[in-house]
Backbone as ProteinMPNN parsed JSONL, in Angstrom:
{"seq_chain_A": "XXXXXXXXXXXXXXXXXXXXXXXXXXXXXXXXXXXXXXXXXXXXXXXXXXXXXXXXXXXXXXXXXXXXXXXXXXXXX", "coords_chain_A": {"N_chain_A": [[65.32, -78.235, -69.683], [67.339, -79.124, -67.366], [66.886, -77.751, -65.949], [64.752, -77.621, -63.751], [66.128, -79.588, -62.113], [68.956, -78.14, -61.716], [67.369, -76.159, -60.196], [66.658, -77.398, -57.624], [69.033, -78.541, -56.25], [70.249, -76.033, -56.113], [68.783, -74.939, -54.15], [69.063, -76.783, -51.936], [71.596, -76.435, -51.549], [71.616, -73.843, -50.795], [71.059, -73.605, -47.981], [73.527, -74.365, -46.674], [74.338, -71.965, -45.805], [75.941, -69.831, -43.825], [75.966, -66.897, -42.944], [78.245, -66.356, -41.654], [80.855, -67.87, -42.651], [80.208, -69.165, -44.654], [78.643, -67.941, -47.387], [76.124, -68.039, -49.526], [75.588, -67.241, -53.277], [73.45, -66.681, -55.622], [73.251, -67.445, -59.236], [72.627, -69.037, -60.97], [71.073, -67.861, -62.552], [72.01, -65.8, -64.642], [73.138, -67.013, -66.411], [71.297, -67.607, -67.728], [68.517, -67.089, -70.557], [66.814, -64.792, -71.864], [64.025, -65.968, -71.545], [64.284, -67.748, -69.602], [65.459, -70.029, -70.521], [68.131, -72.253, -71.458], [70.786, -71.502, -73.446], [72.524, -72.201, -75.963], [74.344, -71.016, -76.634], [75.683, -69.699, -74.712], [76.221, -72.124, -72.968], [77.087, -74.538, -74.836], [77.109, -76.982, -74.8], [75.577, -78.072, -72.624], [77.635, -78.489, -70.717], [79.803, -77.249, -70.466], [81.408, -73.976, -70.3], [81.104, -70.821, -72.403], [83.567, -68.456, -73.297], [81.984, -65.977, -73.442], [79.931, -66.441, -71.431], [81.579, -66.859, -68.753], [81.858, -64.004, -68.567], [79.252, -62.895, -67.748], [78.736, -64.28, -65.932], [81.142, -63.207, -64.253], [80.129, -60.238, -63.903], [77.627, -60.745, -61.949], [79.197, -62.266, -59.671], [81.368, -60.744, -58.904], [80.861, -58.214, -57.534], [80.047, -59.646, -55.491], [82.67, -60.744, -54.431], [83.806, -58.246, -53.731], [82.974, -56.979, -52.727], [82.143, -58.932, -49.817], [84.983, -58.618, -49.616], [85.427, -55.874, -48.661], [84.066, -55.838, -45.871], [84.666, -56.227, -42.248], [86.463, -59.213, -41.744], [86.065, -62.13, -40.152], [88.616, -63.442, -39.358], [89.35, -61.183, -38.511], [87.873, -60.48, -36.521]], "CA_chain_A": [[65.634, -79.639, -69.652], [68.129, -79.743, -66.644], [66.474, -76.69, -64.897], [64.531, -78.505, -62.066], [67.311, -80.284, -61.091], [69.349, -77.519, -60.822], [66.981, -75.305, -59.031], [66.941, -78.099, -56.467], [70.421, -78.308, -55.868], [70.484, -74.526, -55.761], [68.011, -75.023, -52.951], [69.633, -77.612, -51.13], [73.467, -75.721, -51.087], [71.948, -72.552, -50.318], [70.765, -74.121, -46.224], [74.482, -74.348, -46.154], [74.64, -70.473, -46.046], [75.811, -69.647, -42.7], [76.618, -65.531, -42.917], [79.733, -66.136, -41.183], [81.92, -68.437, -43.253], [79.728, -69.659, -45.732], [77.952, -67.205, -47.94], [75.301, -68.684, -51.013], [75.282, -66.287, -54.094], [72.504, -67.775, -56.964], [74.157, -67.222, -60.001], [72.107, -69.438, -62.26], [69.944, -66.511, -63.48], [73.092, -64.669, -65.068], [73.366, -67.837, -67.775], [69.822, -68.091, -68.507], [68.029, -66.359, -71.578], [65.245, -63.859, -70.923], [62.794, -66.643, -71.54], [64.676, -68.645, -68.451], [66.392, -71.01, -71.028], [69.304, -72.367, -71.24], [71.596, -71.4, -74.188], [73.794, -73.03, -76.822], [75.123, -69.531, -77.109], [76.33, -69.657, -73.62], [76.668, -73.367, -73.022], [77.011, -75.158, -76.257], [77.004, -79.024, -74.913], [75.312, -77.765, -71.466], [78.358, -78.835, -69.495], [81.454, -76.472, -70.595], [81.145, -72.629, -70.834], [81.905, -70.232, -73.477], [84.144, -67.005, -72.862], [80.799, -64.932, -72.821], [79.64, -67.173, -70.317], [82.239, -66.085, -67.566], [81.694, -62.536, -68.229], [78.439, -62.584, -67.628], [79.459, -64.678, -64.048], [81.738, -62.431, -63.343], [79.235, -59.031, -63.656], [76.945, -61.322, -60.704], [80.316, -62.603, -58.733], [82.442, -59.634, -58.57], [80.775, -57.186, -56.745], [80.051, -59.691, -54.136], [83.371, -60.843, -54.182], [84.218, -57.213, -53.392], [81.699, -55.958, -51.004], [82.863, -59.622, -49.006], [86.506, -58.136, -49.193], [85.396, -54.426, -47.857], [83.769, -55.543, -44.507], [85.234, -56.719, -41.704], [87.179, -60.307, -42.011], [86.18, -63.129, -39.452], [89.701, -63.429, -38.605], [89.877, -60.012, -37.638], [86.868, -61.159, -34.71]], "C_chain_A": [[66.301, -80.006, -68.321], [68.012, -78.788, -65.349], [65.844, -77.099, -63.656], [65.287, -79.41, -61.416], [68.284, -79.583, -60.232], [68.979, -76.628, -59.826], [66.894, -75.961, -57.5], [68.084, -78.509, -56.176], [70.762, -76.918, -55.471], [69.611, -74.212, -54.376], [68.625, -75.537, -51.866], [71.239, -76.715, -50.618], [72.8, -74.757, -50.607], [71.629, -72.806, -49.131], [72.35, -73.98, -46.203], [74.948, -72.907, -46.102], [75.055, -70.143, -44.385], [76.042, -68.272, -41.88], [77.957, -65.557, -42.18], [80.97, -66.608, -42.069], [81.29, -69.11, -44.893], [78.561, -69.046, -46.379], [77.245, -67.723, -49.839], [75.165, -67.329, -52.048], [74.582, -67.325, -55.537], [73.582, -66.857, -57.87], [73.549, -67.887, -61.862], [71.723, -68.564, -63.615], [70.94, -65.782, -64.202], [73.634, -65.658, -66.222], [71.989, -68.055, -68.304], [69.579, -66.687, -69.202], [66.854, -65.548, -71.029], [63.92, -64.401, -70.813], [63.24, -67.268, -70.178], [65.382, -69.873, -69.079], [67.589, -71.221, -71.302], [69.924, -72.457, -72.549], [72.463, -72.051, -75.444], [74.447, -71.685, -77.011], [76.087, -69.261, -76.062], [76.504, -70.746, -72.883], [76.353, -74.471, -74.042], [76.408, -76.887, -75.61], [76.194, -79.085, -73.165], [76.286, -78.599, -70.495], [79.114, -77.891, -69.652], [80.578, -75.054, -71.355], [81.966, -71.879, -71.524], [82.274, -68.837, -72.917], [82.798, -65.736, -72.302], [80.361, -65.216, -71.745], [80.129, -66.608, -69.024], [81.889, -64.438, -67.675], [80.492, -62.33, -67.631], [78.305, -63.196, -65.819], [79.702, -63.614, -63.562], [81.181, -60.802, -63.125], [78.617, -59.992, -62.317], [78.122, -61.508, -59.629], [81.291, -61.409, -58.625], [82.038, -58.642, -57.718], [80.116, -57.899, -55.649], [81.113, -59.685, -53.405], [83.998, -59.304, -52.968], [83.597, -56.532, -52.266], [81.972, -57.007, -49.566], [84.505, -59.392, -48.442], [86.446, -56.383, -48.335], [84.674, -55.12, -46.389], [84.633, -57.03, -43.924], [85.357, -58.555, -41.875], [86.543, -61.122, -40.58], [87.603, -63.226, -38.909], [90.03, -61.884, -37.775], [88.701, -59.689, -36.349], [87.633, -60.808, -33.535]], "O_chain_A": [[66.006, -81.132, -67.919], [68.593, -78.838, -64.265], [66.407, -76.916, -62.576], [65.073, -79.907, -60.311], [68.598, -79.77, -59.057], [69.678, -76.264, -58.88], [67.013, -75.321, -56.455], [67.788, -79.327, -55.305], [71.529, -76.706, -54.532], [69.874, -73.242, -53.664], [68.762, -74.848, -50.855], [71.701, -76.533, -49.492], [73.379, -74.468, -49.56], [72.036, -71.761, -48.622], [72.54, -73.109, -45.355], [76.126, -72.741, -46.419], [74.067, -70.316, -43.672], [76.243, -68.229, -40.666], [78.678, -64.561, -42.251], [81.955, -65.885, -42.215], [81.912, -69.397, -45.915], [77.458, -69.487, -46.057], [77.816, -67.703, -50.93], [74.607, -66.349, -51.556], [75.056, -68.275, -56.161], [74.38, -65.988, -57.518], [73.759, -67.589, -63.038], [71.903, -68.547, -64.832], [70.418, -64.692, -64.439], [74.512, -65.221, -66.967], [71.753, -68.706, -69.322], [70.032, -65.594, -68.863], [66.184, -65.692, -70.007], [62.94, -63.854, -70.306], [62.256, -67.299, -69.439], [65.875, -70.712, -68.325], [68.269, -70.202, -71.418], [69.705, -73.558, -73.054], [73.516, -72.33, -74.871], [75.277, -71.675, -77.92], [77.158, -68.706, -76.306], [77.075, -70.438, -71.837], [75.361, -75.194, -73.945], [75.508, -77.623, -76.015], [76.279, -80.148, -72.548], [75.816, -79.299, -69.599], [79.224, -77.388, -68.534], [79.742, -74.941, -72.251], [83.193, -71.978, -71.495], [81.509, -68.165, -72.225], [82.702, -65.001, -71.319], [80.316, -64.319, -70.903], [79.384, -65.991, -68.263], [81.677, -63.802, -66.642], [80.562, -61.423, -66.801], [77.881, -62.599, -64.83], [79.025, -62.991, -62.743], [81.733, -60.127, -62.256], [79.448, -59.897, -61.414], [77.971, -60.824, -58.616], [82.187, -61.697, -57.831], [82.944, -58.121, -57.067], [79.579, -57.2, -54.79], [81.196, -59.151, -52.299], [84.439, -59.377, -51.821], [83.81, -55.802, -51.297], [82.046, -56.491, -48.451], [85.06, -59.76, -47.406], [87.315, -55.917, -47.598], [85.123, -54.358, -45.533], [85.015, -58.085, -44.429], [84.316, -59.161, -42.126], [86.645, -60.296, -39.674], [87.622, -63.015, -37.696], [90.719, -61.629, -36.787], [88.771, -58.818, -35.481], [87.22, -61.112, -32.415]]}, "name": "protein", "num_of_chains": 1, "seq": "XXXXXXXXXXXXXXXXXXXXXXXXXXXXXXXXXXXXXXXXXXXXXXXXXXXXXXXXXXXXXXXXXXXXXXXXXXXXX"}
């Protein structure tokens, strides 16, 4: 239902990727179902997410987070 909108928004932010300061990680794919749909299990009212929800974020976001904190820092340029 709200999937081609966001894949074009997910399109549009990720040009702002610039490997130096501004790094795009998709993320969608880590709330969608194995058909590609979108949930009441993991967003009930498709705006507000449920506890499972973040976990399943934070398996996709954490080990970039982390692999962005092991190499060298821009400030340290």
């Amino acid at each position: 239902m709200f999937r081609p909108g966001i894949d074009r928004i997910d399109r549009v932010i990720s040009q702002l990727e610039s490997g130096d300061q501004i790094n795009y990680l998709s993320i969608t794919f880590a709330l969608l179902e194995p058909d590609e749909s979108w949930s009441k299990e993991v967003i009930p009212d498709f705006l507000h997410l449920l506890e499972d929800s973040y976990r399943r974020l934070t398996k996709v976001i954490l080990p970039e987070i982390s692999e962005q904190l092991a190499s060298p820092s821009i400030l340290d340029r």
